[in-house]
Residue frames as qw, qx, qy, qz and C-alpha x, y, z in Angstrom:
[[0.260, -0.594, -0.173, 0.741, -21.81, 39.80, 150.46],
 [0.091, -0.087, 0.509, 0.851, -21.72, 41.18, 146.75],
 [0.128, -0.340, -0.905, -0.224, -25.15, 40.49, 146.82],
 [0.028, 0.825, 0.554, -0.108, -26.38, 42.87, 148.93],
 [0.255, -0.277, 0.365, 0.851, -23.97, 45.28, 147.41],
 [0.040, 0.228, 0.779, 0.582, -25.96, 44.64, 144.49],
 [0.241, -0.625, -0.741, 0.033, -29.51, 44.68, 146.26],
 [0.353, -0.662, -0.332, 0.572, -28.45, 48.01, 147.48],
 [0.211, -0.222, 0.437, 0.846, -27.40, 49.33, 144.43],
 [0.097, -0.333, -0.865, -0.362, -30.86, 48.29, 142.81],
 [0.226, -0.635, -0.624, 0.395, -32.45, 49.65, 145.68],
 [0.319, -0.560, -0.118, 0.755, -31.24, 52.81, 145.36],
 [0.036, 0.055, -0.543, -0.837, -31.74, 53.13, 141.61],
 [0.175, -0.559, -0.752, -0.302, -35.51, 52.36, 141.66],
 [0.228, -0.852, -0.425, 0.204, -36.22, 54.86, 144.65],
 [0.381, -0.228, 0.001, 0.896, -34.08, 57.54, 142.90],
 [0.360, 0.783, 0.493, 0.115, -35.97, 60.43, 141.25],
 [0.469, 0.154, -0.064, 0.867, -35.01, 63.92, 140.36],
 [0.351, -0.740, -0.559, 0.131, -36.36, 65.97, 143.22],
 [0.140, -0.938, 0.044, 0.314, -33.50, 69.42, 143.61],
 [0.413, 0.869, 0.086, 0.260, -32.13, 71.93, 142.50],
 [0.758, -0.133, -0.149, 0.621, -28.76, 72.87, 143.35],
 [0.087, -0.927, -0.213, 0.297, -28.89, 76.07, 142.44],
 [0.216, -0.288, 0.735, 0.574, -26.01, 75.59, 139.67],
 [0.707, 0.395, -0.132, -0.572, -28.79, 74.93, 137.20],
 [0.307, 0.212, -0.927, -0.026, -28.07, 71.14, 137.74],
 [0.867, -0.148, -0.305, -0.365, -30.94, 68.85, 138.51],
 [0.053, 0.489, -0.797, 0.351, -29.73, 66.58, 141.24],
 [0.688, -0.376, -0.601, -0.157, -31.44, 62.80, 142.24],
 [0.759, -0.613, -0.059, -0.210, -32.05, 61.95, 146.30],
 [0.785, -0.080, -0.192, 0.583, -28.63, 60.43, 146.93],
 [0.469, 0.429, 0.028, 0.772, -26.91, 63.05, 145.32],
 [0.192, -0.784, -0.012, -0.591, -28.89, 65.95, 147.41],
 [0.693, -0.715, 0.034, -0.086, -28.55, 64.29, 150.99],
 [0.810, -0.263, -0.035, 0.523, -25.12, 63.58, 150.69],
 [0.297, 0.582, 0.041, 0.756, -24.23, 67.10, 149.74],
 [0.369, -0.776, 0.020, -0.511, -26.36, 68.15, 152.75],
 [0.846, -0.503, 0.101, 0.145, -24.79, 65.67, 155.22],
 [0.685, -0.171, 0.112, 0.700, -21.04, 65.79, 154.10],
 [0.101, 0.897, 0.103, -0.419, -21.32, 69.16, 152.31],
 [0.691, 0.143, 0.418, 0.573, -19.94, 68.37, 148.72],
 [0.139, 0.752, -0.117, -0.634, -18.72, 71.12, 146.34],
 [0.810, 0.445, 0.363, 0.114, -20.06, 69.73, 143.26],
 [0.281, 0.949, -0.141, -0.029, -17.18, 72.30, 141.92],
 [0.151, -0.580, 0.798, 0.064, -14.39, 70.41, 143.38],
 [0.775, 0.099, 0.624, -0.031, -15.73, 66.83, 142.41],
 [0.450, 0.564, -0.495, -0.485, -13.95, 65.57, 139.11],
 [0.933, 0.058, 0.353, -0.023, -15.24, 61.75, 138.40],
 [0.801, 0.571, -0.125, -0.134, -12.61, 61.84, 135.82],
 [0.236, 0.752, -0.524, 0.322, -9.63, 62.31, 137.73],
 [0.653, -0.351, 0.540, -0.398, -10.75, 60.04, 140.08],
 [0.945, 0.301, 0.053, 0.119, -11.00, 56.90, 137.15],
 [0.729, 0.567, -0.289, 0.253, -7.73, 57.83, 135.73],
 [0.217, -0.776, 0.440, -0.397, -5.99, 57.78, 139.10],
 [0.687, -0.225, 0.643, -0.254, -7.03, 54.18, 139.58],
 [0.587, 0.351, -0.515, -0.517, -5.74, 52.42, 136.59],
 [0.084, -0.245, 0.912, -0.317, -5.87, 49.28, 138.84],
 [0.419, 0.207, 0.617, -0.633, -9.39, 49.41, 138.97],
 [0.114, 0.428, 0.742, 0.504, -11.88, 47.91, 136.54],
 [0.419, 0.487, 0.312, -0.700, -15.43, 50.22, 136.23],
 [0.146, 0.494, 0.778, 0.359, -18.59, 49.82, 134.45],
 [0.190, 0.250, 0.018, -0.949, -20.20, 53.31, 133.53],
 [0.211, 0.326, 0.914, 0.122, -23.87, 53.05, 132.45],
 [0.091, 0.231, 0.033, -0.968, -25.33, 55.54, 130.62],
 [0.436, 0.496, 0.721, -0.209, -29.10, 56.41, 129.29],
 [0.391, 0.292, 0.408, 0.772, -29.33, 57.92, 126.28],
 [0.226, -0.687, -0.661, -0.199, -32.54, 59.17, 127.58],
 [0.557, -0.464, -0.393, 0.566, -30.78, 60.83, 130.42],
 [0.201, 0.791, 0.106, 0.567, -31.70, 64.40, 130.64],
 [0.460, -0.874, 0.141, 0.072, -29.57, 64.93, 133.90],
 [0.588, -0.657, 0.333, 0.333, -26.47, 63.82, 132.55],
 [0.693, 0.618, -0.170, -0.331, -25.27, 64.61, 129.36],
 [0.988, 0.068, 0.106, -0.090, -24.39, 61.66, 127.23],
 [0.383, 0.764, -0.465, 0.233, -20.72, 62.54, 127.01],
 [0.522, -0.619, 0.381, -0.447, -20.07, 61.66, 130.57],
 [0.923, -0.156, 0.347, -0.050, -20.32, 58.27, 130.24],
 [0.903, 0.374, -0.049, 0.206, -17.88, 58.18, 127.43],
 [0.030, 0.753, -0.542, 0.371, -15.30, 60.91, 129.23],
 [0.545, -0.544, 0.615, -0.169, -15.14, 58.81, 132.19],
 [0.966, 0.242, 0.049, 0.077, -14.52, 55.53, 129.81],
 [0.589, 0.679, -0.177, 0.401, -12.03, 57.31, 127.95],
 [0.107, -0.734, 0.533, -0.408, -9.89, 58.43, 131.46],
 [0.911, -0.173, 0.372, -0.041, -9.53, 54.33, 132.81],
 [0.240, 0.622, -0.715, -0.209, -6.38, 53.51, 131.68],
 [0.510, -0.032, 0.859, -0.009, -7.71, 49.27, 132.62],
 [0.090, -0.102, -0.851, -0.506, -8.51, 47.08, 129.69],
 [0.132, -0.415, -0.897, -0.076, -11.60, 45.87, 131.61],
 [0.166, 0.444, 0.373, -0.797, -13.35, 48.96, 132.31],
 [0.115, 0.462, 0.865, 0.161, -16.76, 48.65, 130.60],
 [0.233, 0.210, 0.214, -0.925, -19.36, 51.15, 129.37],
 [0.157, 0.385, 0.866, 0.277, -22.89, 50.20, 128.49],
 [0.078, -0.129, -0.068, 0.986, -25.24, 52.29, 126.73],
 [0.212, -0.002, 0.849, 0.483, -28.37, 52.43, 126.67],
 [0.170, -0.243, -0.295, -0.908, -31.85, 53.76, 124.63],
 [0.456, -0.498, -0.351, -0.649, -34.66, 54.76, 126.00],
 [0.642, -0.598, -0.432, 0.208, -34.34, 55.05, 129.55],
 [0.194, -0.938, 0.054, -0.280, -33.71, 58.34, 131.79],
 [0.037, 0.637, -0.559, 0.530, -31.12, 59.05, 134.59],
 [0.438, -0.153, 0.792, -0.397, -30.72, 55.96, 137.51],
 [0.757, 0.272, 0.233, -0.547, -33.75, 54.21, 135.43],
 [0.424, 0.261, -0.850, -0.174, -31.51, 50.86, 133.17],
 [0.083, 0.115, 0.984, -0.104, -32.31, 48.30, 135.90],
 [0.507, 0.383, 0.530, -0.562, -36.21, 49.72, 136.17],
 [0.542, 0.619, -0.155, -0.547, -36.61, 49.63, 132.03],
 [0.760, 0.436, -0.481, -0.029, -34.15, 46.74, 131.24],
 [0.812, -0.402, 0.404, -0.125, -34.01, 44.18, 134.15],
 [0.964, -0.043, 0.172, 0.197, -32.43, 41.43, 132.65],
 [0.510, 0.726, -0.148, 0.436, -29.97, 43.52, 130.63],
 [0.031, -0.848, 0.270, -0.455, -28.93, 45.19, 133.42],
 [0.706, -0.556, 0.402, -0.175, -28.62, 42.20, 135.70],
 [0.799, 0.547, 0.006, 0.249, -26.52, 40.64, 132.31],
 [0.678, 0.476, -0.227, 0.511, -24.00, 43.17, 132.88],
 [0.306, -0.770, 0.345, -0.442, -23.69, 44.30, 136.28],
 [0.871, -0.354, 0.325, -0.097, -23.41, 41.02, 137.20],
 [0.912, 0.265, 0.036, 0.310, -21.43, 39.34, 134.71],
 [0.285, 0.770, -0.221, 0.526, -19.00, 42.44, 135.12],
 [0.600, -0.659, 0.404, -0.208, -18.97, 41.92, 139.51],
 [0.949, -0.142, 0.220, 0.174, -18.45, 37.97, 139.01],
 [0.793, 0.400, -0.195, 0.416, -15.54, 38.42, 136.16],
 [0.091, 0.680, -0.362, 0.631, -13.78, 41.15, 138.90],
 [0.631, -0.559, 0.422, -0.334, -14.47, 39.55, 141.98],
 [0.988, 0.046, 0.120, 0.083, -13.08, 36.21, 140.29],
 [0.547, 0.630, -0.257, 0.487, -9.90, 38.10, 139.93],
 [0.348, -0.728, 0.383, -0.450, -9.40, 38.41, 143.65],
 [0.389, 0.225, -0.866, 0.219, -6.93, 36.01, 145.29]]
């Protein structure tokens, strides 16, 4: 089952691009726009940080691009820094854009997404 988790996740990074405009002078990928238009998000009320540090239960892996000129490269270390678990993970890395680790660094990326599912799903009874 984690598997096509995975596959889906993969999926979704390769066919992301950055396609609208919000009209907040934020750049926004394909996901991001259709679920705004189907559930109607207020990127104004969405705080990814408060959402980590609510769940200190939870592991997470943040992956950031240095490259990334939609998200600035703080991000990935705020939302580290608000995970009160040991095992929450951030990997960072150069030369690659926004959504665009697995399409530039395959094996890396399938290094630590995976190795990061298996050690957390091997913690389930």
């Amino acid at each position: 089952m984690w598997r096509l988790i995975i596959f889906a996740a993969m999926l979704l990074m390769t066919c992301s691009r950055q396609v609208d405009y919000n009209g907040n002078g934020q750049l926004l990928d394909r996901g991001a726009s259709v679920a705004i238009d189907r559930y109607v998000l207020d990127l104004g009320e969405v705080k990814p940080a408060q959402v980590v540090a609510a769940h200190p239960e939870r592991a997470f892996l943040f992956i950031q691009c240095t490259g990334d000129d939609t998200v600035p490269a703080h991000h990935g270390t705020d939302l580290k820094s608000a995970s009160a678990n040991p095992r929450t993970e951030l990997w960072i890395i150069d030369g690659c854009n926004h959504v665009q680790a697995y399409v530039t660094h395959p094996a890396e990326w399938e290094e630590h997404v995976i190795g990061f599912l298996e050690r957390e799903l091997d913690r389930l009874p």
